[in-house]
N, CA, C and O atoms as a CHARMM CRD file, in Angstrom:
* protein
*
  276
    1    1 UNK  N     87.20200  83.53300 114.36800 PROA 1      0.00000
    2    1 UNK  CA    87.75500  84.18500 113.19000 PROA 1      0.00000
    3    1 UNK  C     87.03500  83.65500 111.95400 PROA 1      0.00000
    4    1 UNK  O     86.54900  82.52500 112.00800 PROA 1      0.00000
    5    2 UNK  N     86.91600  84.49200 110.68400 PROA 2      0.00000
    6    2 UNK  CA    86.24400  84.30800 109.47900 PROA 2      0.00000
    7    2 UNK  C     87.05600  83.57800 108.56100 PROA 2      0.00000
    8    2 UNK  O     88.19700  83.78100 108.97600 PROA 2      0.00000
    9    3 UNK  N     87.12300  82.91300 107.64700 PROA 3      0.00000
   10    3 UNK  CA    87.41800  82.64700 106.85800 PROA 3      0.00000
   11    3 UNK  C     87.15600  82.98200 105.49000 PROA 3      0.00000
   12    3 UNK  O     85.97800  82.73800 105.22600 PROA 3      0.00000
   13    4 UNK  N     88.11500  83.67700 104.02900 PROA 4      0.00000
   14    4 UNK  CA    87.48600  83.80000 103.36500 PROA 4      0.00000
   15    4 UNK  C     88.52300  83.23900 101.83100 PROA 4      0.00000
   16    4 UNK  O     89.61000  83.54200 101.33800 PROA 4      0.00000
   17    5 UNK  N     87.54400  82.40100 101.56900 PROA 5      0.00000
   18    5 UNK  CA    88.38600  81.53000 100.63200 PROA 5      0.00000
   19    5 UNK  C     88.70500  82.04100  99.29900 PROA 5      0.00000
   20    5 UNK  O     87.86600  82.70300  98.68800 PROA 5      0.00000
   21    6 UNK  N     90.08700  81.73300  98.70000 PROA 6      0.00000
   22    6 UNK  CA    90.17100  82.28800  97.18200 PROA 6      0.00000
   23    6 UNK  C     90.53000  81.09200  96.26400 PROA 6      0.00000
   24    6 UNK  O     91.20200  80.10900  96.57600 PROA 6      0.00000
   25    7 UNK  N     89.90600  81.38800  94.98000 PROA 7      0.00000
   26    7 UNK  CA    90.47700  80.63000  94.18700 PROA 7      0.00000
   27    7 UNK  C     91.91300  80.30600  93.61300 PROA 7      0.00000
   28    7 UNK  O     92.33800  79.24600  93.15400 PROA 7      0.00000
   29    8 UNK  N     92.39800  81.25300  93.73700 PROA 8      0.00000
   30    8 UNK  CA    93.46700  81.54700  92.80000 PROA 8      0.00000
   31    8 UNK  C     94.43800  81.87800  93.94200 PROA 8      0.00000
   32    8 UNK  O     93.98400  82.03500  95.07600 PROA 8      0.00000
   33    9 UNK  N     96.12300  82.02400  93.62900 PROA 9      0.00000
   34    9 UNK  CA    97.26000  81.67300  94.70200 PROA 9      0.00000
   35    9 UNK  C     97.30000  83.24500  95.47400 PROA 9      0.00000
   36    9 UNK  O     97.95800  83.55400  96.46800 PROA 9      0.00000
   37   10 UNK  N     96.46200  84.02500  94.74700 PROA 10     0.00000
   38   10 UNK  CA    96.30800  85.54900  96.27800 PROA 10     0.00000
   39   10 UNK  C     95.35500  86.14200  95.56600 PROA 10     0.00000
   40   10 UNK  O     95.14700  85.98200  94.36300 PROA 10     0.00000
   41   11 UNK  N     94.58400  87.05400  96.54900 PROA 11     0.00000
   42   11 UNK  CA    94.06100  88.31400  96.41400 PROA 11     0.00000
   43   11 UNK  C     94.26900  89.64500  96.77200 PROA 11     0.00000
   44   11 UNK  O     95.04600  89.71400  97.72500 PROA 11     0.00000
   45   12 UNK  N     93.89400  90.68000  96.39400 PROA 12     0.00000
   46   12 UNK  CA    94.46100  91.95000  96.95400 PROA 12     0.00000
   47   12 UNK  C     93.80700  92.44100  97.56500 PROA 12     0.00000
   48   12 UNK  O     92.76200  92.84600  97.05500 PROA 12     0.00000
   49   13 UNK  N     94.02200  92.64300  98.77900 PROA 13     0.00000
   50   13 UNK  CA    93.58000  93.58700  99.83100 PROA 13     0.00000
   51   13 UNK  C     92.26700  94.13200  99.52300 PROA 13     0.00000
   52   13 UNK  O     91.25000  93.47400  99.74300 PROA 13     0.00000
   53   14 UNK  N     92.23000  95.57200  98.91000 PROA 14     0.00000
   54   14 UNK  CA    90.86200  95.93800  98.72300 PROA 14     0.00000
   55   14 UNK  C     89.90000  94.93900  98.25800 PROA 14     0.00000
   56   14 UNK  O     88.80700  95.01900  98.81800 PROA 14     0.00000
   57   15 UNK  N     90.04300  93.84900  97.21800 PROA 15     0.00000
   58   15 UNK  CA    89.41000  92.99800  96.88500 PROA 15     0.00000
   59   15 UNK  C     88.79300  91.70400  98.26400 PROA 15     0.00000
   60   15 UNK  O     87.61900  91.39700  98.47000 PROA 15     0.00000
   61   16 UNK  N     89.66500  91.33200  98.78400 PROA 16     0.00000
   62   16 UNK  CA    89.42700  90.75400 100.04000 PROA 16     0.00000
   63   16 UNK  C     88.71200  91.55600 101.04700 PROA 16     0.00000
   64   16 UNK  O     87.97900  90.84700 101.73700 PROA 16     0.00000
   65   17 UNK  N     88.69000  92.69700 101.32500 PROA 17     0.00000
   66   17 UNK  CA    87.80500  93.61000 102.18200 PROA 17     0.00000
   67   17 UNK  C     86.59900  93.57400 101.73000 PROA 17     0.00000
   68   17 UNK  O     85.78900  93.59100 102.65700 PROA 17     0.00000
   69   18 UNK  N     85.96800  93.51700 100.35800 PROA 18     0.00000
   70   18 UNK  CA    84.96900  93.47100  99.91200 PROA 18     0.00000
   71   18 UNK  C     84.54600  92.35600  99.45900 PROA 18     0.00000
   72   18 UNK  O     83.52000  92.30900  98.78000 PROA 18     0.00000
   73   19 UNK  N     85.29500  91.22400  99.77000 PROA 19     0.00000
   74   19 UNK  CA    84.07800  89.91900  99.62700 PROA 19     0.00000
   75   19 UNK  C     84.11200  89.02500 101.33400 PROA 19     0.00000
   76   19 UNK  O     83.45200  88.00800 101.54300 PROA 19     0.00000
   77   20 UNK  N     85.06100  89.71800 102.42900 PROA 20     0.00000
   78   20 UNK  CA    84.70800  89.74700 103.53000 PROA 20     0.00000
   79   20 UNK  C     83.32200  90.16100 103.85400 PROA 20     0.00000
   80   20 UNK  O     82.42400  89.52300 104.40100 PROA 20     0.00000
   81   21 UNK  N     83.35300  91.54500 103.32900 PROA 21     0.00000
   82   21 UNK  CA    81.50300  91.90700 103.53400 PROA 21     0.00000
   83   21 UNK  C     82.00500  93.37300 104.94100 PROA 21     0.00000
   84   21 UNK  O     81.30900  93.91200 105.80100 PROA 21     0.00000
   85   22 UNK  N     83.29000  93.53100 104.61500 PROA 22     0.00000
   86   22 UNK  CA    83.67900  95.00100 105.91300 PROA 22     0.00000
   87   22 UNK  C     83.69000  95.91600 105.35700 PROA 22     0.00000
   88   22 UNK  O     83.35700  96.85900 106.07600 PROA 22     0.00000
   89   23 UNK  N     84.06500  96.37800 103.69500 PROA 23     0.00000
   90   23 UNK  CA    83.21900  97.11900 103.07400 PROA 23     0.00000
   91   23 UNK  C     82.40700  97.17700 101.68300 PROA 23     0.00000
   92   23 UNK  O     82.48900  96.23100 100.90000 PROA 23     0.00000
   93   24 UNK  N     81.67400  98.23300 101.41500 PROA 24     0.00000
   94   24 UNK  CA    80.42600  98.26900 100.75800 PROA 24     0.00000
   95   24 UNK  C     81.25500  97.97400  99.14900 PROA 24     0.00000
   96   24 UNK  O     81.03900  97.01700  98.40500 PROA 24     0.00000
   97   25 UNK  N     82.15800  99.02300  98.93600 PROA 25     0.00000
   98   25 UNK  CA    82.81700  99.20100  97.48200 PROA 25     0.00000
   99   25 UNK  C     84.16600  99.36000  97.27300 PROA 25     0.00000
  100   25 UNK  O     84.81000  99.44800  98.31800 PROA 25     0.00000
  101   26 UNK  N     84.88200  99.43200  96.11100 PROA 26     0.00000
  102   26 UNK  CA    86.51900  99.49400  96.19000 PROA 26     0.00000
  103   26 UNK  C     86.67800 100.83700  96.90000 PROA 26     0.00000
  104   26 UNK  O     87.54300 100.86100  97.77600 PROA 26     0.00000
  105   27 UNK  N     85.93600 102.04700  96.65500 PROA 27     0.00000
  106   27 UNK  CA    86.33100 103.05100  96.83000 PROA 27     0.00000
  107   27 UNK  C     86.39800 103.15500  98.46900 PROA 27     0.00000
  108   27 UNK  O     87.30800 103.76700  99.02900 PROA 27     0.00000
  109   28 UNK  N     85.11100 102.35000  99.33200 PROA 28     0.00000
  110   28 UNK  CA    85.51600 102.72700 100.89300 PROA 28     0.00000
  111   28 UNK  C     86.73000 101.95700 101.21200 PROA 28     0.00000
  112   28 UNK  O     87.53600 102.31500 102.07000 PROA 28     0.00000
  113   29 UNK  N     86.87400 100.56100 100.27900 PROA 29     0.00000
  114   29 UNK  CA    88.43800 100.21100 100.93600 PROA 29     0.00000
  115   29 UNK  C     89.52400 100.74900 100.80000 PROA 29     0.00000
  116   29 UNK  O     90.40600 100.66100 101.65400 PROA 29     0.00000
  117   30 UNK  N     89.66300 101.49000  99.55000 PROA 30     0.00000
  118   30 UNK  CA    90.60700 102.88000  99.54100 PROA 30     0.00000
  119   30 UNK  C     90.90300 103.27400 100.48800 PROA 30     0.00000
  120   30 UNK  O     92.00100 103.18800 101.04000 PROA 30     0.00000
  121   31 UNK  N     89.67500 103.92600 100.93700 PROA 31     0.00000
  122   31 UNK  CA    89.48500 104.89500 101.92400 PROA 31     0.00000
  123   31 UNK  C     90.25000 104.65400 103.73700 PROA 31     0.00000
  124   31 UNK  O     91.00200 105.32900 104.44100 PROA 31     0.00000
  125   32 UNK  N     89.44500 103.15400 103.90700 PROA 32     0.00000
  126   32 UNK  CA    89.87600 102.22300 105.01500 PROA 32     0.00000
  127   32 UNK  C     91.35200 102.44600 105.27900 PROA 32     0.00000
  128   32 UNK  O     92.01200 102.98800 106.16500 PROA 32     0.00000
  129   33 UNK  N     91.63700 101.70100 103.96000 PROA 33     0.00000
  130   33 UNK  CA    93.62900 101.56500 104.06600 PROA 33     0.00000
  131   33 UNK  C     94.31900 102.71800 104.00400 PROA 33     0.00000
  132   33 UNK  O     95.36900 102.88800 104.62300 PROA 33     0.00000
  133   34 UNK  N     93.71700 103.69000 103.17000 PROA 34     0.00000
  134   34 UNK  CA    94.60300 104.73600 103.19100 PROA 34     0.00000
  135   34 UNK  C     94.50300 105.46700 104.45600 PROA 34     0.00000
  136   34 UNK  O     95.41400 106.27300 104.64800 PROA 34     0.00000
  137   35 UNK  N     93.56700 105.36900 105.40200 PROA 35     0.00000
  138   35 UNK  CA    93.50600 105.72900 106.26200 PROA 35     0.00000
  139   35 UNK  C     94.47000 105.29000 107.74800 PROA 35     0.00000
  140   35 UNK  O     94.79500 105.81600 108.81200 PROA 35     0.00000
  141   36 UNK  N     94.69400 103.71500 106.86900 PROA 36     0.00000
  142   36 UNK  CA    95.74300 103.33900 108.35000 PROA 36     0.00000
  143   36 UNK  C     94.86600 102.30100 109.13000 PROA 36     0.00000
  144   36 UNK  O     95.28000 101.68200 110.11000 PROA 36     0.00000
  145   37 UNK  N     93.69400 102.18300 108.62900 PROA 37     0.00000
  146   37 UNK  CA    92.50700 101.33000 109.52400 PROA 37     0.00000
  147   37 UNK  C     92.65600  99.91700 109.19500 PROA 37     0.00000
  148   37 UNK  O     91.70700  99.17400 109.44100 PROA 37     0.00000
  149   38 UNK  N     94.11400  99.27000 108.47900 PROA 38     0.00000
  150   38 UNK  CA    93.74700  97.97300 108.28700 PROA 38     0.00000
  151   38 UNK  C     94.86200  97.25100 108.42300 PROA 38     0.00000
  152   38 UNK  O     95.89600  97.61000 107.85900 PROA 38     0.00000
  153   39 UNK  N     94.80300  96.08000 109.22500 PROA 39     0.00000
  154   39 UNK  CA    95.87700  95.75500 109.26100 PROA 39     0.00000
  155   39 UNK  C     96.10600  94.44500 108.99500 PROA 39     0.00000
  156   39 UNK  O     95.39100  93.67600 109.63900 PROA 39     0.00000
  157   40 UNK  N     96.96700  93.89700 108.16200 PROA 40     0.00000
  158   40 UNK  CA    97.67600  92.23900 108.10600 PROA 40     0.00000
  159   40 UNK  C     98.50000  91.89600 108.80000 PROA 40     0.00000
  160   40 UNK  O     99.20700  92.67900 109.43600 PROA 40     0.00000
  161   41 UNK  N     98.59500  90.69100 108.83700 PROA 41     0.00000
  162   41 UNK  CA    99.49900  89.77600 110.07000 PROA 41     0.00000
  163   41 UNK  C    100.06900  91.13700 110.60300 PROA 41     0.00000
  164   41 UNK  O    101.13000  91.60200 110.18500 PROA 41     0.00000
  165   42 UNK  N     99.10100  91.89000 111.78700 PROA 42     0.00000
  166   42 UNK  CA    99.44900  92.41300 112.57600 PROA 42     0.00000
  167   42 UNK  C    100.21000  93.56200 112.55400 PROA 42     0.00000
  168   42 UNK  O    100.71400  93.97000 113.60000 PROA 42     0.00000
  169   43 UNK  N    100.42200  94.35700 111.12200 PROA 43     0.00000
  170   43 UNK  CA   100.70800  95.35600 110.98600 PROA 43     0.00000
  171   43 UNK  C    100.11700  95.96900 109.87100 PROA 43     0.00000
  172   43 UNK  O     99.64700  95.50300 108.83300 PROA 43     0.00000
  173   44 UNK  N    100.28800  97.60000 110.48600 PROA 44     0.00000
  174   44 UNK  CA    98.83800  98.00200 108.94600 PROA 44     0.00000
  175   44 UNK  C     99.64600  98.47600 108.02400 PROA 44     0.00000
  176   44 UNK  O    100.78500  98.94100 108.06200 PROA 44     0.00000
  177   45 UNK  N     98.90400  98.29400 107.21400 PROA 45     0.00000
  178   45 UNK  CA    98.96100  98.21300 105.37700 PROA 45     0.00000
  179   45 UNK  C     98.23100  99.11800 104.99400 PROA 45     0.00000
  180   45 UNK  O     97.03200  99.19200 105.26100 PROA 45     0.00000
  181   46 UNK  N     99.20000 100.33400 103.97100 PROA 46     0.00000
  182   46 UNK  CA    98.41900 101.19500 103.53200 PROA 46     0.00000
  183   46 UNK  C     98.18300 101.15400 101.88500 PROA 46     0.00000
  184   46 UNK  O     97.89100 102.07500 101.12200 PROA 46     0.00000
  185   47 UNK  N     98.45400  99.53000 101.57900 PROA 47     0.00000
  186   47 UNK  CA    98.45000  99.29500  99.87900 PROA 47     0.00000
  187   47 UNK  C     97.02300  98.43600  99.60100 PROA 47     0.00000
  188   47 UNK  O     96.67300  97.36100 100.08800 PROA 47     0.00000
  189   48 UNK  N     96.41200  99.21200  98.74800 PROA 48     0.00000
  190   48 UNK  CA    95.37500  98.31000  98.14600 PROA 48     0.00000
  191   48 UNK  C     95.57500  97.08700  97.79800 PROA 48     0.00000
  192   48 UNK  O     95.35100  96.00400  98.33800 PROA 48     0.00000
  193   49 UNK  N     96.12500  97.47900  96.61400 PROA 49     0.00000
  194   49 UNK  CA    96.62000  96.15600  96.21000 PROA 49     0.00000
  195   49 UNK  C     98.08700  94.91400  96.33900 PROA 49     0.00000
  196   49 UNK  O     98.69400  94.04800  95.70800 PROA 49     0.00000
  197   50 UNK  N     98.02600  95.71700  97.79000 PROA 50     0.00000
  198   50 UNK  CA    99.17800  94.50500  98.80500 PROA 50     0.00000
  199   50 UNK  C     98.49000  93.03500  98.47200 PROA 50     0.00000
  200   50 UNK  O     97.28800  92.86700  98.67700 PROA 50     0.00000
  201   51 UNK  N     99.38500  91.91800  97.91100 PROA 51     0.00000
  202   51 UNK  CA    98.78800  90.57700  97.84300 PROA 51     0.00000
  203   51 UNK  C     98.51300  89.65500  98.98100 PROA 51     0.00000
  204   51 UNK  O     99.36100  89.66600  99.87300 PROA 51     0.00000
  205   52 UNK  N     97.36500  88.76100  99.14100 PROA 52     0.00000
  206   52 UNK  CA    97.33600  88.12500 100.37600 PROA 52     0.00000
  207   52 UNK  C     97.62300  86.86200  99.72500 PROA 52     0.00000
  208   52 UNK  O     97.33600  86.51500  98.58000 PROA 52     0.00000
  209   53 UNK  N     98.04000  86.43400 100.34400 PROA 53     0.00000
  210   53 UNK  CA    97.78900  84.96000 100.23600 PROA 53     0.00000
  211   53 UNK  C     97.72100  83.76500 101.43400 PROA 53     0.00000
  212   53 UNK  O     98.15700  84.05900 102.54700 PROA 53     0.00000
  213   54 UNK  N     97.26000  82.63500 101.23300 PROA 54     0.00000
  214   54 UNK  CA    97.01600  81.74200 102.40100 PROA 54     0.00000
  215   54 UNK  C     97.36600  82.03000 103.64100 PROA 54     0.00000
  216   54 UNK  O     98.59100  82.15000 103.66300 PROA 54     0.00000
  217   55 UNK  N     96.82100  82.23200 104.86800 PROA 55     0.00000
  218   55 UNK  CA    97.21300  81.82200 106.23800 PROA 55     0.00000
  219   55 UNK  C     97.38100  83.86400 106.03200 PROA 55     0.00000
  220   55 UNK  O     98.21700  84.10000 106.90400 PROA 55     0.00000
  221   56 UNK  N     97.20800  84.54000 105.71200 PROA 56     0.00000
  222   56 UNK  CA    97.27600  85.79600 105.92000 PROA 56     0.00000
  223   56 UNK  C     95.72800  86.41500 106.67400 PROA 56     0.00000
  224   56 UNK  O     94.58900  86.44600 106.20800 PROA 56     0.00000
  225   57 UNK  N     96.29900  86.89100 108.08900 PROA 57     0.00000
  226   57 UNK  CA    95.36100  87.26500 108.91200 PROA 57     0.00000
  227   57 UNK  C     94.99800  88.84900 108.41300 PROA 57     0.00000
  228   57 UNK  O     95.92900  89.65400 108.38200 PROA 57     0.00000
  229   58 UNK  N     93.69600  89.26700 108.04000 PROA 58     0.00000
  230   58 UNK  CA    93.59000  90.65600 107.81200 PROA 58     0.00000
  231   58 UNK  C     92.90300  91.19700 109.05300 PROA 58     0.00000
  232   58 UNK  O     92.31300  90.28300 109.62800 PROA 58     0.00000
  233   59 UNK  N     92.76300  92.49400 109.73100 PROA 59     0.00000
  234   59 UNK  CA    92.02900  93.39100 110.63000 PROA 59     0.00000
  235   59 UNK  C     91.54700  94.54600 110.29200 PROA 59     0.00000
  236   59 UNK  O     92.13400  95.49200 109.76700 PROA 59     0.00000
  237   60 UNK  N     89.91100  94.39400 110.76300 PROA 60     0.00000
  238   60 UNK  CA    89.73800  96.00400 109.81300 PROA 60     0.00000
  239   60 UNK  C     88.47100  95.97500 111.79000 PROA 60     0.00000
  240   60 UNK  O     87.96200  95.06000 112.43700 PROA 60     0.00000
  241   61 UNK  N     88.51400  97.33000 111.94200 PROA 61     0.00000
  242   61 UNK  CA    87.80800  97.55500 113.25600 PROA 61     0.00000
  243   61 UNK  C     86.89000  96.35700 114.25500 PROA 61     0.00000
  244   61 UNK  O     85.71300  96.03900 114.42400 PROA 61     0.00000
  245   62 UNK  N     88.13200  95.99000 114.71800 PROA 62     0.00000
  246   62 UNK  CA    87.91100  94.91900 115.61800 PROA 62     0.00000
  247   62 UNK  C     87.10600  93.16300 114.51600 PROA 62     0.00000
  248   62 UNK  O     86.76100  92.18200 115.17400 PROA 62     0.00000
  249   63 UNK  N     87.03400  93.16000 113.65800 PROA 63     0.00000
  250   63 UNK  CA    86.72700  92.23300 112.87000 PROA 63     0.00000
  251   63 UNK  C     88.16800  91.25400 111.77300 PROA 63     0.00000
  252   63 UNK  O     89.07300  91.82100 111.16100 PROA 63     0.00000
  253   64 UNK  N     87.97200  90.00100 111.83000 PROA 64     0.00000
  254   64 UNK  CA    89.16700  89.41300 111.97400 PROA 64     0.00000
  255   64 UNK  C     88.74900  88.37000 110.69000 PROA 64     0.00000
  256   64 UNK  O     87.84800  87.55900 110.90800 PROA 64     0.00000
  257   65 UNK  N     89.41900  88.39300 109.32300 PROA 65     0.00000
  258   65 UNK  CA    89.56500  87.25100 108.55000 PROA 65     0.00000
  259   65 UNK  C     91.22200  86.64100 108.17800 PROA 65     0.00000
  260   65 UNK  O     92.18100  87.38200 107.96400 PROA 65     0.00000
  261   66 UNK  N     91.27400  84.83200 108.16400 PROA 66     0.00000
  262   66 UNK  CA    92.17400  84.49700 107.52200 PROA 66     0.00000
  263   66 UNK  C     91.98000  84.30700 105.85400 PROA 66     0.00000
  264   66 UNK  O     90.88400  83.82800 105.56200 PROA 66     0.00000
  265   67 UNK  N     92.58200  84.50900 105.08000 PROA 67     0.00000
  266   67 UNK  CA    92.67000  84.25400 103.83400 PROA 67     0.00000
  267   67 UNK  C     92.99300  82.15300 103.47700 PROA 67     0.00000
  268   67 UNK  O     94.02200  81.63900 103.91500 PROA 67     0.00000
  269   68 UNK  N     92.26800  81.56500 102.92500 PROA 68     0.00000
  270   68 UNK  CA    92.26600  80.07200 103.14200 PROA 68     0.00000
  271   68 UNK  C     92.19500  79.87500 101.14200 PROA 68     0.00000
  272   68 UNK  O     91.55500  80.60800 100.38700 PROA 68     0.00000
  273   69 UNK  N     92.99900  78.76500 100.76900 PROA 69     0.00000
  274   69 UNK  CA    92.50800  78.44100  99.61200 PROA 69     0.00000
  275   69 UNK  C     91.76900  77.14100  99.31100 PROA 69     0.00000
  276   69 UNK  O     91.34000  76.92300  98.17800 PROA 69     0.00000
């Protein structure tokens, strides 16, 4: 599993998809979530800007990050 570290006490979803490196711009993570293609601790999330914070597992097509501060 990846790790992807934040400064600050959360990040939001689309923002975390795109410094994972799973997608290119805000607009394909739009796209991703609104689609149903992403899921946190194991259930999907259709909010961009759903907050993550620490120890939050994200899933986007078979690729796996925890959120770490």
């Amino acid at each position: 599993m990846e790790y992807v570290r934040i400064k600050d006490d959360f990040i939001k979803l689309g923002q975390a998809l795109k410094l994972a490196g799973l997608v290119g711009s805000g607009v394909d993570a739009k796209m991703v979530i609104q689609d149903g293609l992403v899921f946190v601790n194991g259930e999907v999330e259709l909010q961009r800007g759903k907050k993550l914070y620490p120890g939050d597992v994200v899933t986007f097509q078979d690729e796996s990050f925890q959120i770490e501060a």
